[in-house]
Structure formats: C-alpha cells, structure tokens
C-alpha positions as CSV (number, residue, x, y, z in Angstrom):
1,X,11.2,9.9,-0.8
2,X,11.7,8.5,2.9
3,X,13.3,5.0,3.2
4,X,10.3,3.0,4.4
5,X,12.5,0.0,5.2
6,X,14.9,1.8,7.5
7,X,14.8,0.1,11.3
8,X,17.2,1.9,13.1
9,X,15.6,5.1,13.7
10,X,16.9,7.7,11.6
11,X,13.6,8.5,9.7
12,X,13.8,12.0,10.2
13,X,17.0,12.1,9.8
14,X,16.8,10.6,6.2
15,X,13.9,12.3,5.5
16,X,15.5,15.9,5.9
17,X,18.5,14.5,3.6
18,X,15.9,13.4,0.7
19,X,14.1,17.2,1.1
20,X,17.4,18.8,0.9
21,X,17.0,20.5,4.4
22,X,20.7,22.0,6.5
23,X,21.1,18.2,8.8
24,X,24.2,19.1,10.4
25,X,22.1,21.1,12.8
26,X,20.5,18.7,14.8
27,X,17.4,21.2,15.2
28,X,17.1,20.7,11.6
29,X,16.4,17.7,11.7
30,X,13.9,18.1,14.8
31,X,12.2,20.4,12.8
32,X,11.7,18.2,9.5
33,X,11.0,15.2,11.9
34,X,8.0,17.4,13.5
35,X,6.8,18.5,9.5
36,X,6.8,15.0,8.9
37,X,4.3,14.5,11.6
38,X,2.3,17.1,10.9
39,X,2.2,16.1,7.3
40,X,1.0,12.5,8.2
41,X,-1.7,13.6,10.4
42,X,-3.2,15.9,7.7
43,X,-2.5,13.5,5.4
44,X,-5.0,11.2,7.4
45,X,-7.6,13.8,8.0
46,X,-7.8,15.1,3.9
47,X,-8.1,11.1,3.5
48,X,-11.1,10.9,5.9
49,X,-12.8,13.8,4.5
50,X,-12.8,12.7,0.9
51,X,-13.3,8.9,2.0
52,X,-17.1,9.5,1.1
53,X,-17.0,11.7,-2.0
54,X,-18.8,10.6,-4.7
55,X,-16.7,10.5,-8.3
56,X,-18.2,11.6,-11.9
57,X,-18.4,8.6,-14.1
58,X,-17.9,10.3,-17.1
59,X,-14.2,11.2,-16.5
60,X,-13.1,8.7,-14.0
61,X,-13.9,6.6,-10.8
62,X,-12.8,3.3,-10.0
63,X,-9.6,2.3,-8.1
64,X,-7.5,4.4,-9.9
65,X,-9.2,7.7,-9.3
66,X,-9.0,6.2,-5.1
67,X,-5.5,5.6,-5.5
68,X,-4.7,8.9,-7.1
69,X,-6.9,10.9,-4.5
70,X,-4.6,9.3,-2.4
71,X,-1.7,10.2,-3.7
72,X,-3.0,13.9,-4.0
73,X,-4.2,14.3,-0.5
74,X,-0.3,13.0,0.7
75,X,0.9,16.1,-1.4
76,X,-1.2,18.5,-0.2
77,X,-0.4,17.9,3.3
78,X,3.1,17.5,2.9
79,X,2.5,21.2,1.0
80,X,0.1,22.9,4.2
81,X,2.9,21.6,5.9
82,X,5.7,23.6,4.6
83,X,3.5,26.5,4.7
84,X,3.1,26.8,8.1
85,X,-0.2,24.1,8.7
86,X,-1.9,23.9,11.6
87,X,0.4,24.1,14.2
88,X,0.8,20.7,15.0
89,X,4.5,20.7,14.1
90,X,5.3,23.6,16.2
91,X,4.2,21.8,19.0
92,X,6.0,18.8,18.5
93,X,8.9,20.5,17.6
94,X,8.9,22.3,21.1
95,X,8.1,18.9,22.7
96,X,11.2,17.2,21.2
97,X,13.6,20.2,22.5
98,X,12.1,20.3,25.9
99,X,12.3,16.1,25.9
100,X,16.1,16.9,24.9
101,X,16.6,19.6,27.3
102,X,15.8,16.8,30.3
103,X,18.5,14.5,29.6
C-alpha cells in the first residue's frame, strides 16, 4: 500500500517499491507512476457508475455494502490497469519522458 502521508514527492517512487516493480530504472518508476494514474481515474469512473445502483436487501445494503463497493471498484482498476486499461497510462507515461527529455 502507498504512503498517503508522504509530502516530499516520491509517491511513485514508493508506490513501485510497495508493488515490487525494478526502481533503479528511473523509467520504472515513470511507468508505475503513469499506472497509478490510470488506476485512479478508473477508479473514479467504476465509482460513478455504480454510485446509483440499487443493492438487494436480502443479502446486504447499508454502508457496509457502499464501503466495500468501494473497496472493489479501487481493485478492479488498479487490475484493468495492469492489464493494459485504457490507454491513459501510455499517454502519460510518454508525456512524463518527453517533459524529461526538455530539461
């Protein structure tokens, strides 16, 4: 799990560590960076879609089923994500080398 109270920057960084992912190459950690961000932003979307979903009484509801569907749409993004998602991560992935490239 990601170190939520880290302030100085290195959430990718830390992030690749925790996921077991190569960080001595910096594109490594580029990549997992870009994942991450692809990740939260389908993380957000599976939340909006199942924001208005109705739940079956008889074997659940309430704010534990919320909190759980929660939880479960967080894992299945963080899982397109690894399989290739939608190509938001490639993207950003490109972004961040061309943004290096300019220095």
């Amino acid at each position: 799990m990601t170190d939520i109270q880290n302030t100085s920057g290195n959430f990718a960084v830390q992030t690749a560590q925790n996921q077991g992912t190569n960080t001595n190459k910096p594109d490594a950690k580029i990549r997992a960076a870009a994942e991450d961000f692809e990740a939260f932003f389908l993380s957000q979307v599976l939340n909006s879609m199942s924001a208005g979903l109705q739940t079956d009484e008889t074997f659940g509801g309430g704010e534990s089923e919320k909190i759980f569907r929660s939880m479960m749409n967080d894992e299945y993004a963080k899982s397109m994500s690894k399989q290739g998602g939608i190509g938001i991560a490639d993207v950003v992935y490109r972004e961040m080398l061309a943004l290096q490239e300019v220095k």
